[in-house]
DRENKEDREN-341800 format. One record per residue: residue number from 1; residue in three letters; x, y, z of N, C-alpha, C in turn. Coordinates in steps of 0.05 Angstrom, whole numbers. Atoms other than C-alpha are relative to their C-alpha. Layout:
N
<fitor NUM, "ALA", <X, Y, Z>, <X, Y, Z>, <X, Y, Z>>,
...
//
This chain:
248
<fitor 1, "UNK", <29, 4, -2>, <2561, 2143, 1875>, <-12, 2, -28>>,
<fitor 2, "UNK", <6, -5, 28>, <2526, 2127, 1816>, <-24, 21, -7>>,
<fitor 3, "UNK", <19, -37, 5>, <2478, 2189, 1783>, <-24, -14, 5>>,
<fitor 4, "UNK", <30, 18, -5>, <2416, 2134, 1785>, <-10, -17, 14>>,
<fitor 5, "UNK", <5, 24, -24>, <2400, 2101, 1847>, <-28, -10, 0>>,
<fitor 6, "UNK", <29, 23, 10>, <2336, 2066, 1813>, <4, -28, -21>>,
<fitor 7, "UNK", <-15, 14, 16>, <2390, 2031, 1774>, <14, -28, 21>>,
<fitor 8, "UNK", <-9, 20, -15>, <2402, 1961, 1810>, <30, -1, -12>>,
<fitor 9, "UNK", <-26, 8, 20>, <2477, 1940, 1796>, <3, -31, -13>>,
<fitor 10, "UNK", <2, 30, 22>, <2486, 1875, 1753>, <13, -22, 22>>,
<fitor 11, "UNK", <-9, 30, -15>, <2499, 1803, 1784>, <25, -1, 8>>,
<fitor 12, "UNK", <-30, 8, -17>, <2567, 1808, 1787>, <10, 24, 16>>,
<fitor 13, "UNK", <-16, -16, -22>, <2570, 1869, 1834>, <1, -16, 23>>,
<fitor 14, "UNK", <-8, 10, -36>, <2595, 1866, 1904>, <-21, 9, 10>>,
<fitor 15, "UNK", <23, -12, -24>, <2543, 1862, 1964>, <9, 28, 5>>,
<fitor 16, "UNK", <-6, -31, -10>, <2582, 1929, 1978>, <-14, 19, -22>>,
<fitor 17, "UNK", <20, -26, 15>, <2561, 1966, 1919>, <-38, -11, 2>>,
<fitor 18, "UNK", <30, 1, 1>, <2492, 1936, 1912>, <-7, 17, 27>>,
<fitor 19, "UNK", <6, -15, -33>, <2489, 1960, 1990>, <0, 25, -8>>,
<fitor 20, "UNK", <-4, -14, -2>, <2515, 2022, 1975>, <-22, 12, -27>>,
<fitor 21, "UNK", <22, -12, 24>, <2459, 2033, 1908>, <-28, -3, 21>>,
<fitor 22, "UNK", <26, 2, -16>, <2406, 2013, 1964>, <-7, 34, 26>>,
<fitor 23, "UNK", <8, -16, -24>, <2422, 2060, 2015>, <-1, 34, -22>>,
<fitor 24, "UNK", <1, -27, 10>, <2428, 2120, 1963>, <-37, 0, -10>>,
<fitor 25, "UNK", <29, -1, 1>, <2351, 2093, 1950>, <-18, 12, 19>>,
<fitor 26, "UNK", <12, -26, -23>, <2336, 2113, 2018>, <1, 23, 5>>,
<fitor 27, "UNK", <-5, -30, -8>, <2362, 2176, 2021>, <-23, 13, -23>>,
<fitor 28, "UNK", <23, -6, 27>, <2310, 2184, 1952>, <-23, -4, 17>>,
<fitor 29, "UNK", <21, -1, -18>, <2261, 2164, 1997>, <2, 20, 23>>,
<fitor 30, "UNK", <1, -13, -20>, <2273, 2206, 2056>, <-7, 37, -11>>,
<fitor 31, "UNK", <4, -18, 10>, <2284, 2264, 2008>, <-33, 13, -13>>,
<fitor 32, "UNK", <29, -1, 18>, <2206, 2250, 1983>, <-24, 12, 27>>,
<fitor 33, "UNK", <22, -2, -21>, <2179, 2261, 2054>, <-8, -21, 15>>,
<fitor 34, "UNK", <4, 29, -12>, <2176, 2187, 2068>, <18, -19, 14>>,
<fitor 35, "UNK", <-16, 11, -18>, <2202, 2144, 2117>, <6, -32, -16>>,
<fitor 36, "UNK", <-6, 30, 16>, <2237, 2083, 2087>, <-10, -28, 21>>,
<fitor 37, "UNK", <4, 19, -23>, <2221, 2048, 2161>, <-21, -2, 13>>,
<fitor 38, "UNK", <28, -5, -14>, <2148, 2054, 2180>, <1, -12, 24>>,
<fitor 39, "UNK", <15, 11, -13>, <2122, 2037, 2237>, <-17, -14, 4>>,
<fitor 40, "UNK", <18, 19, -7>, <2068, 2005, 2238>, <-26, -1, -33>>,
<fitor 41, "UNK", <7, 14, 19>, <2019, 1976, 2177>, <-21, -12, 13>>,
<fitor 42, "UNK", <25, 17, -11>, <1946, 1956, 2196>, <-8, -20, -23>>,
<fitor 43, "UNK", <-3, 11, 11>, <1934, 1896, 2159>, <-36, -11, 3>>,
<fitor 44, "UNK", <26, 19, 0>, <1862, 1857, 2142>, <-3, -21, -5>>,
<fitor 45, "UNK", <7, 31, 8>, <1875, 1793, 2114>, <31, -6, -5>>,
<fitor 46, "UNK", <-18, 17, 7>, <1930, 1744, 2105>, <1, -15, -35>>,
<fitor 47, "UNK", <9, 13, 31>, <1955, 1721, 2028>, <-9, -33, -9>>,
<fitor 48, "UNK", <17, 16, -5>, <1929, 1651, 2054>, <-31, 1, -11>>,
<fitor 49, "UNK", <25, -9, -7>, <1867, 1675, 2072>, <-24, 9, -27>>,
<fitor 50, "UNK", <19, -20, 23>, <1847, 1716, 2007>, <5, -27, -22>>,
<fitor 51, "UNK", <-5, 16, 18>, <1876, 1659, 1969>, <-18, -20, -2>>,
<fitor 52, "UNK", <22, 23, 0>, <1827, 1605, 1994>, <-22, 10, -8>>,
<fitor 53, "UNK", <19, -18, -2>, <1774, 1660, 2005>, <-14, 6, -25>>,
<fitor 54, "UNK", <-4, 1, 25>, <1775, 1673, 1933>, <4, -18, -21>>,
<fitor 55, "UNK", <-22, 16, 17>, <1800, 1609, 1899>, <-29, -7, -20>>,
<fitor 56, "UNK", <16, 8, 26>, <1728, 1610, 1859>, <-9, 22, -24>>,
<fitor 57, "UNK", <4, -20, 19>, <1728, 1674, 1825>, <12, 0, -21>>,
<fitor 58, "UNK", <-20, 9, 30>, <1735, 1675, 1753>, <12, 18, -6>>,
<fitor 59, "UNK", <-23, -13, 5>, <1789, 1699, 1709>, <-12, 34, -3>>,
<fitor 60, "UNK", <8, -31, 6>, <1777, 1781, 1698>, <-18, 8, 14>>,
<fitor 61, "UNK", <17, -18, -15>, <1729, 1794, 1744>, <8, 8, 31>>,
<fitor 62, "UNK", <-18, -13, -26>, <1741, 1845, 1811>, <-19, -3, 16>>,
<fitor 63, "UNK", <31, 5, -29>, <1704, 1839, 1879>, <13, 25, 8>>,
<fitor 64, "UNK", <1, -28, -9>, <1700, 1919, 1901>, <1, -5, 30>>,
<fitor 65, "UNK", <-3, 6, -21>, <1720, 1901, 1969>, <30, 8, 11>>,
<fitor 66, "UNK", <-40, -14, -15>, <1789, 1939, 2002>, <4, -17, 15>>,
<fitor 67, "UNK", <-26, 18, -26>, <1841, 1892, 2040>, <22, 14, -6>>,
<fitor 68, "UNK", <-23, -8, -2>, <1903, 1913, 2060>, <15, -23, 21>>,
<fitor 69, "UNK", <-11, 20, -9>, <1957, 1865, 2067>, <27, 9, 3>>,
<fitor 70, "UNK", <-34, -15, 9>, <2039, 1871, 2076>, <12, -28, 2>>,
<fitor 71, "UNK", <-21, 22, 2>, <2093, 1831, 2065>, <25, 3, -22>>,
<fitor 72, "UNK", <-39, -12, 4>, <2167, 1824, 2032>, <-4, -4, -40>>,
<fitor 73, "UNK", <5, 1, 30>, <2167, 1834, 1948>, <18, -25, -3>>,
<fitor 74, "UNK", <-15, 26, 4>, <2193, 1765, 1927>, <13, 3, -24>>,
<fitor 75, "UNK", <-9, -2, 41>, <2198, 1787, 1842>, <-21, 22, -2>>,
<fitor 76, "UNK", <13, -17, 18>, <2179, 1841, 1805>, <-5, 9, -31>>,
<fitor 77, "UNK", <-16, -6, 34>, <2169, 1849, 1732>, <-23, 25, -11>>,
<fitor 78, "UNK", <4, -33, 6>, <2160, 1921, 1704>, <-14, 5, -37>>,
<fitor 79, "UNK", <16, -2, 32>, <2110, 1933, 1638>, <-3, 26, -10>>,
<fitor 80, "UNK", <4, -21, -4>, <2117, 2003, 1639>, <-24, 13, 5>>,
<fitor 81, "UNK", <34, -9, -12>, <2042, 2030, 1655>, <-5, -15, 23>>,
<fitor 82, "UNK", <18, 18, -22>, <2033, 1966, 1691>, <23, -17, 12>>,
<fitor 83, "UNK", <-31, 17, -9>, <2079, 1922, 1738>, <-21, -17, 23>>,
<fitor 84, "UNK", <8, 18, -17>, <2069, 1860, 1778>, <25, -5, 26>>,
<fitor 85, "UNK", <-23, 7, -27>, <2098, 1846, 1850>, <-12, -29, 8>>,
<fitor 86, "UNK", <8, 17, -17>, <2097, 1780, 1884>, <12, 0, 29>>,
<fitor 87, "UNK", <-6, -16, -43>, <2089, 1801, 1962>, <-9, -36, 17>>,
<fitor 88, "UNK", <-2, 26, -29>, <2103, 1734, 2015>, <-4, 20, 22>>,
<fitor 89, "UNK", <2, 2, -28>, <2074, 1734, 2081>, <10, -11, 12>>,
<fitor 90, "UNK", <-1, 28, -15>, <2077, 1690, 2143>, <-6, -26, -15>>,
<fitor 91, "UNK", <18, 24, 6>, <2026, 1647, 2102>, <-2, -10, -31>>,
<fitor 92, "UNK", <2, 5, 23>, <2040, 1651, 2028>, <5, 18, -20>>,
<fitor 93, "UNK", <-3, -15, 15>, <2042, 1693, 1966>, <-25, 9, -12>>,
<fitor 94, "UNK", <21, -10, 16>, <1994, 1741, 1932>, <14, 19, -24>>,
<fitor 95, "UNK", <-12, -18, 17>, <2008, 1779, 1863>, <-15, 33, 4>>,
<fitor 96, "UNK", <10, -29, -1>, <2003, 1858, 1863>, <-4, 0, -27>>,
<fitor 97, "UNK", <5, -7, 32>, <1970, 1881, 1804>, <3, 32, -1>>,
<fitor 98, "UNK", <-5, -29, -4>, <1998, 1957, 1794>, <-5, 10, -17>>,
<fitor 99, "UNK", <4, -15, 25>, <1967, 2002, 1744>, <6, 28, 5>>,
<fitor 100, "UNK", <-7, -30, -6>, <1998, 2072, 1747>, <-25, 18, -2>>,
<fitor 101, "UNK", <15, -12, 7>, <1930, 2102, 1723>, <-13, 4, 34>>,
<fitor 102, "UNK", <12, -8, -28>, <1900, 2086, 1789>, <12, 10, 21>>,
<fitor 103, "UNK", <-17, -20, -21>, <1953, 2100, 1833>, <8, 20, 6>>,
<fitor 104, "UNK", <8, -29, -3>, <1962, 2159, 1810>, <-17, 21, 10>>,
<fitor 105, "UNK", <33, -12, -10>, <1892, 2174, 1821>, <-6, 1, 30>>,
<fitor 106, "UNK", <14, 10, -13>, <1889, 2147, 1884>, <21, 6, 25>>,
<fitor 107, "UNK", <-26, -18, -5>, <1959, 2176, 1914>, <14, 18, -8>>,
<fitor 108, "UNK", <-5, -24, 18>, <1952, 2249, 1896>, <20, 8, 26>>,
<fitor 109, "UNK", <-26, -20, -12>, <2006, 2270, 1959>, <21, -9, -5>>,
<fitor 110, "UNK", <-24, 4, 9>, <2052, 2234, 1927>, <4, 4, -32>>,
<fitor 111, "UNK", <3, -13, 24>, <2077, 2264, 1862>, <18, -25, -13>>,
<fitor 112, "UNK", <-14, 27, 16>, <2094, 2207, 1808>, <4, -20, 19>>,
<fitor 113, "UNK", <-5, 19, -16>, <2077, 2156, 1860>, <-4, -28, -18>>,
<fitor 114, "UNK", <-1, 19, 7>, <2068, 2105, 1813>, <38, -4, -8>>,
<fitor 115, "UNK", <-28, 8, 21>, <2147, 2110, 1778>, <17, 0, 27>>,
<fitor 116, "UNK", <-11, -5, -18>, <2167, 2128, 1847>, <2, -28, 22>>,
<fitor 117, "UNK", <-4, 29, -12>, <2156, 2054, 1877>, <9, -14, -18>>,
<fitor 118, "UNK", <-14, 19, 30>, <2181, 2027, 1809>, <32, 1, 1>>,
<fitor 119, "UNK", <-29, -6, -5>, <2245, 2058, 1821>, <12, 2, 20>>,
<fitor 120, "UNK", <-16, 3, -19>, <2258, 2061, 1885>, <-7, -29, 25>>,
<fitor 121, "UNK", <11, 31, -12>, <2230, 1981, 1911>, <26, -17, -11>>,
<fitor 122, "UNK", <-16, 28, 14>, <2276, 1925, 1899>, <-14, -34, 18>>,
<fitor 123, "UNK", <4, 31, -5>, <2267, 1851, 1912>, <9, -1, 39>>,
<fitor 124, "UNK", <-16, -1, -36>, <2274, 1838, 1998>, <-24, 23, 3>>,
<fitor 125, "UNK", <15, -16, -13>, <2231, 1900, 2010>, <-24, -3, 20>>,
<fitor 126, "UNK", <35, 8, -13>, <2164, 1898, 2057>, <-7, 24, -9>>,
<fitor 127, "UNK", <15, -18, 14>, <2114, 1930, 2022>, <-36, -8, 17>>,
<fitor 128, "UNK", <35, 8, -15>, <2043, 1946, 2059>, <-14, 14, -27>>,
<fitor 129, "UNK", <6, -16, 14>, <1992, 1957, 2001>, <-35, -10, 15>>,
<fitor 130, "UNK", <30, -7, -2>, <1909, 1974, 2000>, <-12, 4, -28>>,
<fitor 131, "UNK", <14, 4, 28>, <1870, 1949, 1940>, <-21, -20, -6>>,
<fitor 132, "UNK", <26, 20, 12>, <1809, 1907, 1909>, <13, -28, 1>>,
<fitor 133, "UNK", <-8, 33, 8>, <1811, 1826, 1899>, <-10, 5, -33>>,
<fitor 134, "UNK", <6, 1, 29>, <1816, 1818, 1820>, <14, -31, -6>>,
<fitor 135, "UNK", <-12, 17, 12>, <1833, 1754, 1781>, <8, 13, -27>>,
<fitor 136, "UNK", <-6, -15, 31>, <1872, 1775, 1716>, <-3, -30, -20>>,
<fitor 137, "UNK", <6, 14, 29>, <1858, 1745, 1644>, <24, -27, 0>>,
<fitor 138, "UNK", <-6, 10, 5>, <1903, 1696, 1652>, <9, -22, 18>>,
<fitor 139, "UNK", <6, 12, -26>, <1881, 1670, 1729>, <11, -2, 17>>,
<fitor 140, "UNK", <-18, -8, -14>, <1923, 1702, 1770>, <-17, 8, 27>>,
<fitor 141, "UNK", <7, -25, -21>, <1898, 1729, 1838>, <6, 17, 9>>,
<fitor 142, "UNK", <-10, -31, 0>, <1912, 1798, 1849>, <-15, 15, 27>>,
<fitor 143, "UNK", <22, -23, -18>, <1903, 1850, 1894>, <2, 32, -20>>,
<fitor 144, "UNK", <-2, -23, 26>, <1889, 1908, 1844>, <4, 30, 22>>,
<fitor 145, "UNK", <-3, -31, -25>, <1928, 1970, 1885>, <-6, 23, -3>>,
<fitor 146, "UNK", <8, -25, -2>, <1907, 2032, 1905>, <18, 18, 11>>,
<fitor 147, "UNK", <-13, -6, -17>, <1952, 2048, 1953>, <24, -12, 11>>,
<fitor 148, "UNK", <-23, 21, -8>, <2024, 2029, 1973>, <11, 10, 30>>,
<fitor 149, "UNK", <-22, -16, -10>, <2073, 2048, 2031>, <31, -29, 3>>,
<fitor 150, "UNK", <-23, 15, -2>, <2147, 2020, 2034>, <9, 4, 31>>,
<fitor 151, "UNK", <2, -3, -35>, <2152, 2002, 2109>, <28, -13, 6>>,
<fitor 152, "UNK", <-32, 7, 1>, <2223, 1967, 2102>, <15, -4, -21>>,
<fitor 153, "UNK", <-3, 0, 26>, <2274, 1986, 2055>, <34, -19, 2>>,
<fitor 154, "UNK", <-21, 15, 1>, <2322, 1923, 2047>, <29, 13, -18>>,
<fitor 155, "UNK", <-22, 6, 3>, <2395, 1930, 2036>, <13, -16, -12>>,
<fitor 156, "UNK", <-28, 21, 24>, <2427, 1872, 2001>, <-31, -18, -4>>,
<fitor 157, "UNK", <26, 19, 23>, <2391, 1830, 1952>, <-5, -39, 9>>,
<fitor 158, "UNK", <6, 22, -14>, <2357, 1765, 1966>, <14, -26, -22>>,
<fitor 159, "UNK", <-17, 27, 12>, <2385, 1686, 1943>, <-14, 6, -35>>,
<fitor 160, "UNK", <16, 2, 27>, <2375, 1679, 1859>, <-17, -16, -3>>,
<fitor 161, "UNK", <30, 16, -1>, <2301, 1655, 1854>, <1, -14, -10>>,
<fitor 162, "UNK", <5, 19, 11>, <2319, 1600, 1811>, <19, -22, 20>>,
<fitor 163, "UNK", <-9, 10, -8>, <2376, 1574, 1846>, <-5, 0, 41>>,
<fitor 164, "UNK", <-4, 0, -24>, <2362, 1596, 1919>, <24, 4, 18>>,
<fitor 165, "UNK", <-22, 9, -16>, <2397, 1582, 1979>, <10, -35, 6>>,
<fitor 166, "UNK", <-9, 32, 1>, <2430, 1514, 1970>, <29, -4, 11>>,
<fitor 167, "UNK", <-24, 3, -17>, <2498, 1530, 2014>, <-3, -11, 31>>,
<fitor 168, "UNK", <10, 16, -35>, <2486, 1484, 2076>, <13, 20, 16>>,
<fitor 169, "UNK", <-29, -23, -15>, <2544, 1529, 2113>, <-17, 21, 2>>,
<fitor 170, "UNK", <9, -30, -12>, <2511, 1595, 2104>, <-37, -6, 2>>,
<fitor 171, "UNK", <30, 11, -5>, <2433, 1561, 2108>, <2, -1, 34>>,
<fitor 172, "UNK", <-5, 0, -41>, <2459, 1552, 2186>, <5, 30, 13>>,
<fitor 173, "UNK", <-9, -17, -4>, <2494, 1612, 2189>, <-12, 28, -3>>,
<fitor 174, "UNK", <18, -17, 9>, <2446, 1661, 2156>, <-21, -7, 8>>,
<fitor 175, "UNK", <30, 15, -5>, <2380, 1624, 2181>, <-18, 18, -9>>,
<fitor 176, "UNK", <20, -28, -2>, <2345, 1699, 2181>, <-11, -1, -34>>,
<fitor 177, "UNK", <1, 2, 23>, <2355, 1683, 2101>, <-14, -16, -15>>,
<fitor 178, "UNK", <21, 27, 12>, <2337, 1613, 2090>, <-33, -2, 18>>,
<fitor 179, "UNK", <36, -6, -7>, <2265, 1633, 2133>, <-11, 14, -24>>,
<fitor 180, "UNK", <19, -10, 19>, <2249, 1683, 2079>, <7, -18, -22>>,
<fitor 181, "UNK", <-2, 12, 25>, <2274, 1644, 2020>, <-16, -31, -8>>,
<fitor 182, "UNK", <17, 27, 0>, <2249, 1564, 2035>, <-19, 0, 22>>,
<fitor 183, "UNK", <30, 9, -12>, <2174, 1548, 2053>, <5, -22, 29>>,
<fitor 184, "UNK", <5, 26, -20>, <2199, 1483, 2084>, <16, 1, 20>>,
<fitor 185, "UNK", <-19, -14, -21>, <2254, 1525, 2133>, <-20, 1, 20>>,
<fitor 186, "UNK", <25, -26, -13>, <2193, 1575, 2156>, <-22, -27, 8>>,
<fitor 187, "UNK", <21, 19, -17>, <2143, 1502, 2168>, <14, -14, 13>>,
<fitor 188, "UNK", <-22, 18, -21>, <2195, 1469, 2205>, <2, 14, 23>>,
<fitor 189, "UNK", <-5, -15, -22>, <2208, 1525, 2252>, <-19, 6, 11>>,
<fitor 190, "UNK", <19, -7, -12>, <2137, 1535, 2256>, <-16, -22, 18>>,
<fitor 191, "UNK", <10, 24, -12>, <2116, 1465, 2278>, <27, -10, 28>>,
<fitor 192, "UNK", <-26, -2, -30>, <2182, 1458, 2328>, <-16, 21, 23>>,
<fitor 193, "UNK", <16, -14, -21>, <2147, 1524, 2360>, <-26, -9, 9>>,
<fitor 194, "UNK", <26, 11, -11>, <2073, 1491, 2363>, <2, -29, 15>>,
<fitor 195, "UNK", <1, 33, -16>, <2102, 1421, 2389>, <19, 6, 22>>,
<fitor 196, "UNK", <-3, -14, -24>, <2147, 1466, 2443>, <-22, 3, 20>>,
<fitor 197, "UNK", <22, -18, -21>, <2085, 1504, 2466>, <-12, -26, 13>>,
<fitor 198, "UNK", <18, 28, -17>, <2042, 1442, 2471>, <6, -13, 16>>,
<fitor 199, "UNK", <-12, 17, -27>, <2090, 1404, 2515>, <0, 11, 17>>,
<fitor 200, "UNK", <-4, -15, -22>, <2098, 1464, 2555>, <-29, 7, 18>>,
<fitor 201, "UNK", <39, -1, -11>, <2013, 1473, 2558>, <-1, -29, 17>>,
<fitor 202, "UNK", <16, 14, -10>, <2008, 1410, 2577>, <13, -16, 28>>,
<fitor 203, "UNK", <-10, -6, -16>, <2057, 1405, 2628>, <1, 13, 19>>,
<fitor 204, "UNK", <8, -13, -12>, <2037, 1462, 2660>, <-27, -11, 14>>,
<fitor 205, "UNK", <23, -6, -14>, <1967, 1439, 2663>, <0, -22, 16>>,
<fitor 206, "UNK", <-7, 17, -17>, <1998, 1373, 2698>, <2, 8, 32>>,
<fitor 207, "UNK", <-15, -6, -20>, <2020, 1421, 2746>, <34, 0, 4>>,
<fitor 208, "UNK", <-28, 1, -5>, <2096, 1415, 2733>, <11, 27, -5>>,
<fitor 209, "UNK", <0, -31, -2>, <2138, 1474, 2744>, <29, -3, -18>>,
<fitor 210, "UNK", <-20, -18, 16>, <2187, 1501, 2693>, <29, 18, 12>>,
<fitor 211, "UNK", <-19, -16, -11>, <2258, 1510, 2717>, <25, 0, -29>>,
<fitor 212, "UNK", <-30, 2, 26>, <2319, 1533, 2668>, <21, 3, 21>>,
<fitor 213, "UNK", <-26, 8, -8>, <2388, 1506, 2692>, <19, 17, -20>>,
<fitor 214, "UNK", <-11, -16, 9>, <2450, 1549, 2670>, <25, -18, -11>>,
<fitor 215, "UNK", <-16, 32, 4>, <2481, 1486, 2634>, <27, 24, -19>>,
<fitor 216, "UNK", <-30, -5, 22>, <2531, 1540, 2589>, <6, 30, 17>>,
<fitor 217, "UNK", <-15, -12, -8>, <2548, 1578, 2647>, <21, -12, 25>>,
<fitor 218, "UNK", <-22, 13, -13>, <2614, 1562, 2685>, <-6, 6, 26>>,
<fitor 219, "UNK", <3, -3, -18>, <2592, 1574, 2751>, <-35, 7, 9>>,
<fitor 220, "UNK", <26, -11, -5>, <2524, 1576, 2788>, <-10, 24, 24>>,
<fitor 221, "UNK", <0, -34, 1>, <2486, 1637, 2806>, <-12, -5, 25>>,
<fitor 222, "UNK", <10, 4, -29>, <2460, 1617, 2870>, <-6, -24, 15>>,
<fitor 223, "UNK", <-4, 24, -12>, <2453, 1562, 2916>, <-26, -14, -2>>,
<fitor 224, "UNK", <15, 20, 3>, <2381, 1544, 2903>, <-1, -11, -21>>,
<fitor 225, "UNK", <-9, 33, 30>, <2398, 1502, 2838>, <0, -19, 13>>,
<fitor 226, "UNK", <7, 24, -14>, <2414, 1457, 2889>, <-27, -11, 7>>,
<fitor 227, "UNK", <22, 15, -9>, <2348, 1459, 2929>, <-19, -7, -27>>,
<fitor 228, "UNK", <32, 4, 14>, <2303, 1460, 2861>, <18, -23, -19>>,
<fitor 229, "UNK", <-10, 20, 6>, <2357, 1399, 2831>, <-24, -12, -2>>,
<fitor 230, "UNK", <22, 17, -2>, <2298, 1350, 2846>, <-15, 6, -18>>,
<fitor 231, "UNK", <31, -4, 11>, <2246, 1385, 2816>, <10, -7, -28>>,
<fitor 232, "UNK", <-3, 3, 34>, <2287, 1391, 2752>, <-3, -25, -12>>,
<fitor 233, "UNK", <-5, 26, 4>, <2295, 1315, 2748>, <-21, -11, -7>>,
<fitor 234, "UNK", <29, -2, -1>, <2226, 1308, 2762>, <-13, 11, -24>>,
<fitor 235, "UNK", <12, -23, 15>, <2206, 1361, 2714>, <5, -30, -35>>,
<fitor 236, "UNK", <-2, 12, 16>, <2247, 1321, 2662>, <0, -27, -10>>,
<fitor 237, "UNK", <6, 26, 6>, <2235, 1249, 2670>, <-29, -1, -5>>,
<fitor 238, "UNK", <31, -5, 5>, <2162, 1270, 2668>, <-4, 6, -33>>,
<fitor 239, "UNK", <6, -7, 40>, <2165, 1304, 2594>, <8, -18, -7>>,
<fitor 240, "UNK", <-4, 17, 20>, <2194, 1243, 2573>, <-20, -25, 2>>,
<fitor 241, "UNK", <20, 17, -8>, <2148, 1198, 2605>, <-30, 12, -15>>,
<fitor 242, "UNK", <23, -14, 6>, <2086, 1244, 2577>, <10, -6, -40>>,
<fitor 243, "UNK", <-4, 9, 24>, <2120, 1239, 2510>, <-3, -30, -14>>,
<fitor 244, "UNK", <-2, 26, 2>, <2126, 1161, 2511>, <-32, -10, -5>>,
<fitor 245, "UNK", <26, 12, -7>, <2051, 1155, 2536>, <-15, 8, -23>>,
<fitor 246, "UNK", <11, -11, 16>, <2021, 1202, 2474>, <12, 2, -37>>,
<fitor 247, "UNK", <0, 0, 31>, <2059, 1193, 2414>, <21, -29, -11>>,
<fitor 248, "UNK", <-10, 27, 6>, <2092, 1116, 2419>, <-25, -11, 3>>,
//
């Protein structure tokens, strides 16, 4: 075990040690009083939301207004006093702007809570924080923090941000991976689910009724499959007929 588990291990370790420098992070966390696994995280705005909401405020100036948002640290780069996170949502990315002066100030039950998310966060994490809207000097939008908690503390490190995930094989195989890593994964899966629902809304409000057939199991589970046969047929020459009429 190595003596510094705020010490990532270098590119060419094994997922096992990196794993095994993560989980000695948690036990640093648990040892602080804090749960590496929160529960729950009340949230006010989306990094969408603040992004549009905001997209005319100029560079250096702060709007005194608290949101609290969460989401997974994408990069972090460390200035010692001051450090920047970029936290993804569902809907996008916002930069953390971290000044140890305030956090200190502002998270007195936690002792050295500023060096204490410095060193024990890595890249993959979900981080819920509570802070001002600021643009920095060089037109960044920020949420200037006040407040952090580490609500999940990832385990193995995410694809290299330049290169990604570009292994078709494990892009199938890992999916859980290529959602957080590519935008155009996470709007694919999200538009498949809204062009699901809609067929299923509007099907319903036809009146058709929704049966699932047990097509990948070897034997059936009761004998009315038979009597509701019809309907299914019914059911499904209809969605294609409803499809034909609305988008040919």
């Amino acid at each position: 075990m190595s003596s510094d588990p705020s010490q990532e291990p270098q590119q060419n370790s094994t997922l096992e040690e990196i794993r095994a420098t993560r989980l000695e992070k948690v036990e640093q966390i648990k040892k602080l009083g804090l749960n590496p696994y929160e529960y729950k995280w009340e949230t006010t705005h989306r990094a969408k939301d603040l992004q549009e909401k905001y997209v005319d405020l100029a560079n250096g100036e702060e709007v005194n207004i608290e949101v609290s948002v969460a989401g997974r640290i994408m990069a972090r780069r460390n200035m010692g006093k001051l450090s920047f996170f970029n936290l993804q949502d569902e809907t996008g990315t916002i930069q953390l702007y971290l000044e140890k002066k305030k956090i200190q100030a502002t998270m007195t039950g936690i002792e050295n809570a500023f060096n204490t998310l410095i060193k024990l966060s890595d890249t993959g994490d979900i981080l819920g924080v509570k802070g001002t809207i600021k643009r920095t000097e060089k037109g960044e939008l920020s949420i200037y923090v006040g407040e952090y908690s580490l609500l999940t503390k990832s385990l193995l490190p995410l694809p290299d941000k330049w290169h990604g995930l570009t292994d078709t094989e494990k892009r199938y195989r890992q999916r859980y991976v290529d959602l957080i890593v590519n935008p155009d994964a996470r709007q694919t899966f999200r538009r498949r689910a809204q062009i699901t629902a809609s067929i299923r809304r509007y099907l319903e409000q036809q009146g058709f009724l929704e049966i699932e057939t047990p097509v990948l199991q070897s034997e059936a589970g009761a004998q009315t499959h038979v009597h509701l046969l019809p309907i299914t047929i019914l059911w499904t020459w209809n969605c294609i007929c409803a499809l034909l009429q609305n988008y040919i």
